[in-house]
C-alpha positions in Angstrom: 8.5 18.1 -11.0 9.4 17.4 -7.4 11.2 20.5 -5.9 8.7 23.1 -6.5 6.3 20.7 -4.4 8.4 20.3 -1.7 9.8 24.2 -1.5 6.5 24.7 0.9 8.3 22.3 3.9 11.6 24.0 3.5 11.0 26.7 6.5 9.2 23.5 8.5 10.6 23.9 12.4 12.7 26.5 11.4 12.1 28.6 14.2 13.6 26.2 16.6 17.3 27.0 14.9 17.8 29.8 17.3 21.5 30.2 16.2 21.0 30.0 12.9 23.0 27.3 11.7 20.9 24.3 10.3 21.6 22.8 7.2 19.4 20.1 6.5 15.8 21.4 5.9 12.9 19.2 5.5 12.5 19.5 1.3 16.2 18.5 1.7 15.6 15.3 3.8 13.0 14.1 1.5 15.7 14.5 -1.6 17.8 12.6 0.0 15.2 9.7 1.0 13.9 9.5 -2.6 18.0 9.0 -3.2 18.4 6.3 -0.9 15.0 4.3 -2.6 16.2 4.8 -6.5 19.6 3.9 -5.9 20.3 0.6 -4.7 24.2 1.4 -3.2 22.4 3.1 -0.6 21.1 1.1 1.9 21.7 3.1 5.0 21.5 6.3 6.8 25.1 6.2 7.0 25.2 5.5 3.3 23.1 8.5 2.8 25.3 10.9 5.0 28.4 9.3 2.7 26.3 10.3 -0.9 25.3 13.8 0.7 29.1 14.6 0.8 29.3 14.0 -3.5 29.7 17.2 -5.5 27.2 15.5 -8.1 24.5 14.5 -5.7 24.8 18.2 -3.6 24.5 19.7 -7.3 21.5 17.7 -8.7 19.7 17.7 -5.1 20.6 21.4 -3.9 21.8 20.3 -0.6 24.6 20.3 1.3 26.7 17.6 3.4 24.6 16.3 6.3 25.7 14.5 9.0 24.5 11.4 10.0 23.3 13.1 13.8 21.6 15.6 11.4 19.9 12.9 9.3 18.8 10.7 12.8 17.3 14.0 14.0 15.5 15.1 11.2 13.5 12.0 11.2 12.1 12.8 14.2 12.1 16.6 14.5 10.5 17.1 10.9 6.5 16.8 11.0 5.9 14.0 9.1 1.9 14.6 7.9 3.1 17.8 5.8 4.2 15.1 3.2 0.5 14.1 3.0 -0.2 18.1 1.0 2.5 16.9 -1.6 1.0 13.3 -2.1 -2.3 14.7 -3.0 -1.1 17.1 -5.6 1.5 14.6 -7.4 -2.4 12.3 -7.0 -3.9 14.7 -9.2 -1.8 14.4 -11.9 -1.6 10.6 -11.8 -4.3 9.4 -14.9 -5.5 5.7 -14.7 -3.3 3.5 -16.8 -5.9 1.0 -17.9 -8.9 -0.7 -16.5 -9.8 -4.2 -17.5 -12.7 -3.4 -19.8 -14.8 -6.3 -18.0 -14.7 -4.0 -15.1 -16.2 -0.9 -17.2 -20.0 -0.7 -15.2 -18.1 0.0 -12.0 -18.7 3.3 -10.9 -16.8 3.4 -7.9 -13.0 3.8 -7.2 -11.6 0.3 -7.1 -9.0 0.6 -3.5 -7.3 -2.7 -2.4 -7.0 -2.8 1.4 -4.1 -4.7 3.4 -1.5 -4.2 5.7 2.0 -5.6 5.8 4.6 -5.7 8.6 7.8 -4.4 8.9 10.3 -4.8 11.8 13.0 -2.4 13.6 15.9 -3.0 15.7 15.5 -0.5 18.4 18.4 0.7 20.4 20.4 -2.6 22.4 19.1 -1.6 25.4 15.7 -1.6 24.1 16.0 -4.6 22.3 17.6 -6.5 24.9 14.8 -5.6 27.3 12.4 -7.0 24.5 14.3 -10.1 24.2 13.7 -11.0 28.3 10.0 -9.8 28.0 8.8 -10.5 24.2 11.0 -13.1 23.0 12.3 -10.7 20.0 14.0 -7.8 20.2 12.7 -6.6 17.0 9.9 -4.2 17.2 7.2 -4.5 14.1 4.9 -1.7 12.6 2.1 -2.3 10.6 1.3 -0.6 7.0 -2.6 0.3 6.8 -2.4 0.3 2.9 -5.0 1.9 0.6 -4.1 1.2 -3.2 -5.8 2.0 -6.4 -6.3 -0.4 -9.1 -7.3 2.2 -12.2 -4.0 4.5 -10.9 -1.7 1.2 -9.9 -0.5 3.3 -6.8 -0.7 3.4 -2.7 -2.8 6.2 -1.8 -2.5 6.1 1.9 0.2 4.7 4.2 -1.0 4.2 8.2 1.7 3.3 10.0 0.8 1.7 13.7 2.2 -0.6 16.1 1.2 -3.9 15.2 -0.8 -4.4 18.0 -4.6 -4.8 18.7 -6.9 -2.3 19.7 -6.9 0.8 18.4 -4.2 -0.4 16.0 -5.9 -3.5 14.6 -6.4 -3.3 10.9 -10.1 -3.5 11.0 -9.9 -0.6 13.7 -7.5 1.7 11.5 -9.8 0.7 8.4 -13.0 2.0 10.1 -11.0 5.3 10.8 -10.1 5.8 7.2 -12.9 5.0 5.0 -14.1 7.1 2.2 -17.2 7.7 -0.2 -17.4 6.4 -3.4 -15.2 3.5 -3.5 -15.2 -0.3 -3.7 -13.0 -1.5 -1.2 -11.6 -5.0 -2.0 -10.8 -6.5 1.5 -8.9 -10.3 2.6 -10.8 -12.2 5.3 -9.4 -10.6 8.2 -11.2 -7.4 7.3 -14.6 -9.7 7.9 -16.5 -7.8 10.6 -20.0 -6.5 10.1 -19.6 -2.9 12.2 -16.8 -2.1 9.2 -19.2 -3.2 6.5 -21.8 -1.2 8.0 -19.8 1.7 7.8 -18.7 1.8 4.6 -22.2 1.1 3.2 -23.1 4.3 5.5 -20.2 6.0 3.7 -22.0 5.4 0.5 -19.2 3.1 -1.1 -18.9 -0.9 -1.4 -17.1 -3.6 -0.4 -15.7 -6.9 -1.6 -14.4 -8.9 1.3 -13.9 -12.6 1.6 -15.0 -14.5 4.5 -13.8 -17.0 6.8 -14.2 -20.6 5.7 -16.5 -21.3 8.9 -18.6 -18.6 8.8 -22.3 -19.1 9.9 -25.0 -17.9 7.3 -28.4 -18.6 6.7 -29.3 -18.5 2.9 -32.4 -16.5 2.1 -32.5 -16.4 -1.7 -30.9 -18.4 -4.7 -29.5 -16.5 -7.6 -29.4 -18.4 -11.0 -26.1 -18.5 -12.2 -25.1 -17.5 -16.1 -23.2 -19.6 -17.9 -20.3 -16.0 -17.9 -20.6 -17.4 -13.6 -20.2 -20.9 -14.5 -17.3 -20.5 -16.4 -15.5 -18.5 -13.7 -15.9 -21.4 -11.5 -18.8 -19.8 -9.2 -20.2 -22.2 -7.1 -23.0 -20.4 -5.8 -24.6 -17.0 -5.6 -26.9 -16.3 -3.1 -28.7 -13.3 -0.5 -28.1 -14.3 3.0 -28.4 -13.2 6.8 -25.3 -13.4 9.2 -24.3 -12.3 12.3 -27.2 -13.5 14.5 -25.3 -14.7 17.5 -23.8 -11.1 17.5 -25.4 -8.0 19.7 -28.1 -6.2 18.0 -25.9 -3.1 17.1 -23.1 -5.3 15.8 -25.0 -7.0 13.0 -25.4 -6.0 9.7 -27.6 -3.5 8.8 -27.9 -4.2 5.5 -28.4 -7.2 2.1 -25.4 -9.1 1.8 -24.7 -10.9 -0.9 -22.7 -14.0 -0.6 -20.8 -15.4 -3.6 -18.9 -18.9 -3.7 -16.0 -19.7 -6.1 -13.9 -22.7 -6.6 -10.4 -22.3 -6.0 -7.3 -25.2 -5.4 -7.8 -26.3 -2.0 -4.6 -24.8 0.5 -3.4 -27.0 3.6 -1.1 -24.9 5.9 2.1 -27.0 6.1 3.4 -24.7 8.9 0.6 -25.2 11.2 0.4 -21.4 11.4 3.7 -21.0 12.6 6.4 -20.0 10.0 6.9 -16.3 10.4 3.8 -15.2 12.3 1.5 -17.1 10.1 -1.7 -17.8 11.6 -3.7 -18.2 8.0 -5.9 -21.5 8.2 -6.4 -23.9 5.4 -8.7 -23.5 2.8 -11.2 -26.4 1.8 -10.9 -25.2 -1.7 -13.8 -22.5 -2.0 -13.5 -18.7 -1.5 -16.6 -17.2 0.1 -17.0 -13.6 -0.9 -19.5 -11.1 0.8 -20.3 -7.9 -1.0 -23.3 -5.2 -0.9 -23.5 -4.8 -4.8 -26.5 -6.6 -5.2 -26.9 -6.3 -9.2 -22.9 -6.7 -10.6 -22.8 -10.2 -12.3 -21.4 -12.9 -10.1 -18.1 -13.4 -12.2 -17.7 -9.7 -11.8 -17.5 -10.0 -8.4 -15.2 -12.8 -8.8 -13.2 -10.4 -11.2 -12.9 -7.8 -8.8 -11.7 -9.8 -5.6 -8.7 -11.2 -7.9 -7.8 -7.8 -8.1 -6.5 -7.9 -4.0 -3.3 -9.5 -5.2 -2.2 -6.6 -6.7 -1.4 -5.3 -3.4 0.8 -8.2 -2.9 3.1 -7.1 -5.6 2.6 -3.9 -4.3 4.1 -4.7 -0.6 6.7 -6.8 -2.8 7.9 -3.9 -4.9 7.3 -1.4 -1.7 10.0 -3.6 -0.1 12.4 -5.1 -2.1 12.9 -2.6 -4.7 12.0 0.4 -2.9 14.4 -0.8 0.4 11.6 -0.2 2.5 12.3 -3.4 4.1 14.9 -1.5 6.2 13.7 0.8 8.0 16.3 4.2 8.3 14.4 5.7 11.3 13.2 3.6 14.6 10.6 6.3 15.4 6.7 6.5 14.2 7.5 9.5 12.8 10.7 8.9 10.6 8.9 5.7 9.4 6.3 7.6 8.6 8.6 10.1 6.1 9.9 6.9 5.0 6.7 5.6 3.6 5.5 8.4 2.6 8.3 9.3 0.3 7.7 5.4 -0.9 4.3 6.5 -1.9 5.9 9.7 -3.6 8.1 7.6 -5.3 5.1 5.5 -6.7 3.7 8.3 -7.9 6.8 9.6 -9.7 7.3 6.5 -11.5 3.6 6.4 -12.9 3.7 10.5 -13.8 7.3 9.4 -15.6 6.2 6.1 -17.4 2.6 6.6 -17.7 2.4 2.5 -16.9 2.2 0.1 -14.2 5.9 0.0 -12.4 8.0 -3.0 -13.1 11.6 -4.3 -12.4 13.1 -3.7 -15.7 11.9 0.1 -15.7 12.6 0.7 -12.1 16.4 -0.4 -13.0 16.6 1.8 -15.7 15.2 4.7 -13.3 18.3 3.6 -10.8 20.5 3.5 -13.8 19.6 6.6 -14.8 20.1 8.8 -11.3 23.2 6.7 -10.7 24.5 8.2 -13.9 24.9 5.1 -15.8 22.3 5.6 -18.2 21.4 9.2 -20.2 18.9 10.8 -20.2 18.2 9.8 -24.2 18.4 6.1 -22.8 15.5 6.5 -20.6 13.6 7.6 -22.7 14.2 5.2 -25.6 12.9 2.5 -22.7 10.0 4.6 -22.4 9.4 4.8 -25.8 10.1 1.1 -26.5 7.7 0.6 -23.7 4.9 3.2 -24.9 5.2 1.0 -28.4 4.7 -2.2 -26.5 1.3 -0.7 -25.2 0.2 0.5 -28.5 0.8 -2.8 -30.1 -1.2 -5.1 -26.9 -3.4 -2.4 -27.1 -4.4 -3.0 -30.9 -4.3 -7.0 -30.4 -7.1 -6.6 -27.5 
């Protein structure tokens, strides 16, 4: 399913091996990333330059053995965005694999938007400098995540420094907007000029707002009882962004939505890893531009963002992206990007959303523990699972 799709990077910088004599090539590379993520031995580039020198794994992959100086270069001599051409043809074949049914009348593509960070121990040099001037010698890079509810996979990967600026999430999310979807957004996506965007990009937004934002209420909407029982508070048109310039406000209705939700005190003070999230006085304030969706719909939709928390969860623990095997932008970005191929494997493969027992099975199976008629009894017992929650609902 794979190798024919990654055939077209084979001859990528060849023309810089004047003398002839490389023997990793990109398509290669990328084999043995998507080795090192469904086989949890392999935790290294080192332990990938070991496997690369196995008669079974040079077989099965077509590669030869690669040196670990091979493996450290490639990550930052192979173009990393040609990867991007074989994400959006595996996309293609990807169907949904179910929709809650309440969520039928939604037209648009449903994409959760978040960003996670991952750190990298640079050279000692590096990091010792770091350590004087930062206080860490780790540097972190920040995930700009797109992800699809209907498909249950990541369909874009930004990878930045996590830094302001250019690289702040709201920033990179402006940059990467599309038409016809409903992006689904935390708080610290809250800024008007992005909401303005996307409505001018013809999609929608879901986004919850800060607990002490300023709004002044210009019409009441009567709750349903459906609203009532999903613990909305209040549902109402309103006008923000006054104090802000002209150009920065919003150009457009919003729609604000209040639910009840348990009341969060952060016992860190903000502190514990980075954390700078404030407490919640036990209400979630939701803006959104879809003016005629029912208010427990909307409340519906936003519940979907924790999907992308599993996401990051599986991304990292399962997929080993929590160690990075290049220090460069552009071998973190092969590395994600073969994460996202990964994801996309998996659902082409099971047809389901991804979940620990079926991603061991996967390992077992390319370790050569399990056979191939093993795997697919799983997926059969899995496929018959479906069928039978499928007939309950």
């Amino acid at each position: 399913m794979l190798v024919p799709l990654l055939e077209r990077l084979h001859d990528e910088k060849r023309g810089r091996d004047k003398a002839n004599n490389r023997e990793l090539y990109f398509d290669k590379y990328c084999m043995l990333v998507l080795l090192y993520m469904f086989n949890p031995t392999v935790t290294s580039l080192r332990a990938i330059a070991q496997a690369s020198d196995l008669e079974k794994v040079k077989k099965r992959l077509g590669c030869k053995r690669t040196s670990l100086g091979s493996l450290s270069e490639a990550s930052r001599l192979f173009d990393s965005s040609l990867l991007k051409e074989v994400i959006a043809d595996l996309g293609q074949q990807v169907a949904p694999v179910g929709r809650d049914n309440r969520l039928s009348q939604i037209n648009q593509t449903i994409t959760l938007v978040d960003g996670s960070v991952v750190s990298a121990l640079p050279n000692l040099l590096q990091a010792s400098l770091l350590k004087q001037t930062e206080g860490s010698g780790l540097v972190q890079w920040r995930l700009h995540t797109h992800f699809e509810v209907d498909r249950y996979v990541p369909t874009r990967i930004d990878v930045t420094p996590n830094e302001g600026g250019e690289h702040d999430e709201r920033a990179v999310a402006e940059r990467t907007i599309e038409c016809d979807r409903l992006y689904v957004m935390d708080r610290g996506y809250a800024k008007f000029t992005l909401f303005n965007h996307i409505v001018s990009k013809q999609s929608s937004y879901v986004c919850r707002l800060r607990d002490n934002s300023v709004y002044e209420v210009l019409e009441h909407n009567t709750l349903s009882e459906a609203a009532i029982d999903a613990e909305v508070l209040k549902d109402e048109i309103v006008s923000m962004g006054k104090a802000s310039k002209s150009s920065q406000r919003p150009n457009h209705k919003i729609r604000l939505i209040q639910i009840r939700c348990t009341p969060h005190k952060n016992r860190t003070g903000g502190k514990a890893k980075g954390s700078t999230a404030p407490d919640s006085d036990g209400i979630l304030r939701i803006a959104t531009n879809l003016l005629d969706v029912p208010a427990e719909i909307i409340a519906l939709i936003y519940s979907q963002r924790w999907i992308i928390e599993i996401f990051f969860r599986f991304f990292k623990q399962f997929l080993g992206c929590s160690h990075l095997i290049s220090h460069s932008q552009n071998g973190i970005e092969i590395q994600v990007y073969c994460a996202i191929i990964a994801c996309l494997l998996i659902n082409l493969w099971t047809g389901r959303k991804p979940n620990k027992r079926t991603f061991e099975m996967l390992s077992y199976y390319f370790m050569g523990l399990a056979s191939e008629a093993e795997l697919l009894a799983h997926l059969e017992k899995l496929k018959r699972q479906d069928e039978a929650a499928s007939k309950r609902s």
